[in-house]
C-alpha positions in Angstrom: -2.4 9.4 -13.7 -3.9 6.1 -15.1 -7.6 6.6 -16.2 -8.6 3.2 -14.0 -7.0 4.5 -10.4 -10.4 5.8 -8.4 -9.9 9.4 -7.2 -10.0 8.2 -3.0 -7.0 5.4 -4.2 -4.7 8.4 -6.0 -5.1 10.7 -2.7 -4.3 7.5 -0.7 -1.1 7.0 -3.2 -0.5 10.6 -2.8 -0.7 10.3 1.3 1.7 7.2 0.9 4.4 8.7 -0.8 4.0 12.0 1.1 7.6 13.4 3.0 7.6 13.4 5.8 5.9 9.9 6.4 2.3 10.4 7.5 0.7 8.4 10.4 -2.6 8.7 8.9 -2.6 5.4 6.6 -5.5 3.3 7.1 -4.6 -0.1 6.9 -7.9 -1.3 5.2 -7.9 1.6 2.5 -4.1 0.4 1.7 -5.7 -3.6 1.4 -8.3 -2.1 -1.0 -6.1 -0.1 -3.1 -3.5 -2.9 -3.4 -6.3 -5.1 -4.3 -7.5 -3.0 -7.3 -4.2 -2.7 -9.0 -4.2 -6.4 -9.0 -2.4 -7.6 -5.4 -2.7 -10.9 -4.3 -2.9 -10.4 -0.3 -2.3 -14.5 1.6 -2.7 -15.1 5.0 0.3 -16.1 7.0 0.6 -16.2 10.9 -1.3 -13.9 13.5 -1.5 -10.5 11.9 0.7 -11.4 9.1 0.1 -10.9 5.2 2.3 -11.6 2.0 1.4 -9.6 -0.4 2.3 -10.4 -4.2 2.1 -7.9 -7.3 3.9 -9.7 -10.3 7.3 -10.6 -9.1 7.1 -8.2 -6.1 6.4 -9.7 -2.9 6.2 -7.8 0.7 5.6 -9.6 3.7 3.7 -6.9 6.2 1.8 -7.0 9.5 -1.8 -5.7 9.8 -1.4 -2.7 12.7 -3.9 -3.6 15.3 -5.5 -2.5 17.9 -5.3 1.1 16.2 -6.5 1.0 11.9 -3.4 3.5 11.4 -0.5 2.0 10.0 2.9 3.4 11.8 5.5 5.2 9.9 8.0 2.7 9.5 5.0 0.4 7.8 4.1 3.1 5.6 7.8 3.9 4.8 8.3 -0.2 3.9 4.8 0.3 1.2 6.3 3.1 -0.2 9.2 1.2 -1.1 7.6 -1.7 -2.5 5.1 0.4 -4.3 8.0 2.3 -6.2 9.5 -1.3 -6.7 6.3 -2.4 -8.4 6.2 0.9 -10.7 3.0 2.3 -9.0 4.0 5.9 -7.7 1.0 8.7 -7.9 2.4 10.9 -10.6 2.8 7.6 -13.2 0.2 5.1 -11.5 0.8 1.5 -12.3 3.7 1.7 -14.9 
C-alpha cells in the first residue's frame, strides 16, 4: 500500500477490484479517488467524462439517476486502473 492512499480510497480500490463485480460503487467516491492519485476528469457531452492519468485515457458516463455505478462500468475502471498501475495490493505503481 502507498503511505499517501487515504484508508476510505484503499477499501474503495479494494471494492473495485473485488470478484465478482460489486454494484455498490459510488460514482462520486470513484471521481474523488481518481482525483487524488492525480486524474484529470474533462467534461464532454451529457453525462460524459474523459478521464486522463498520464498516457491513460478512459472515456466513462456518470450513472444517473441512481449514484451506483453498474457492473459493466465498474468492470471498464478496473481495467483502466490496472492499465495505469494503480491496483490495491501495489497502489499507484
Amino acid at each position: 500500500m502507498v503511505p499517501y492512499m487515504k484508508k476510505k480510497h484503499l477499501k474503495l480500490l479494494q471494492l473495485i477490484f473485488k470478484r465478482p463485480v460489486s454494484a455498490n460503487v459510488q460514482w462520486r467516491e470513484v471521481e474523488s479517488f481518481l482525483k487524488e492519485q492525480g486524474a484529470v476528469i474533462k467534461e464532454r457531452g451529457g453525462s460524459r467524462v474523459a478521464i486522463r492519468i498520464g498516457d491513460h485515457v478512459l472515456h466513462h458516463h456518470r450513472p444517473h439517476p441512481s449514484p451506483n455505478m453498474d457492473k459493466g462500468a465498474v468492470a471498464a475502471l478496473r481495467d483502466y486502473l490496472e492499465n495505469c498501475g494503480i491496483t490495491p495490493d501495489g497502489g499507484k505503481k
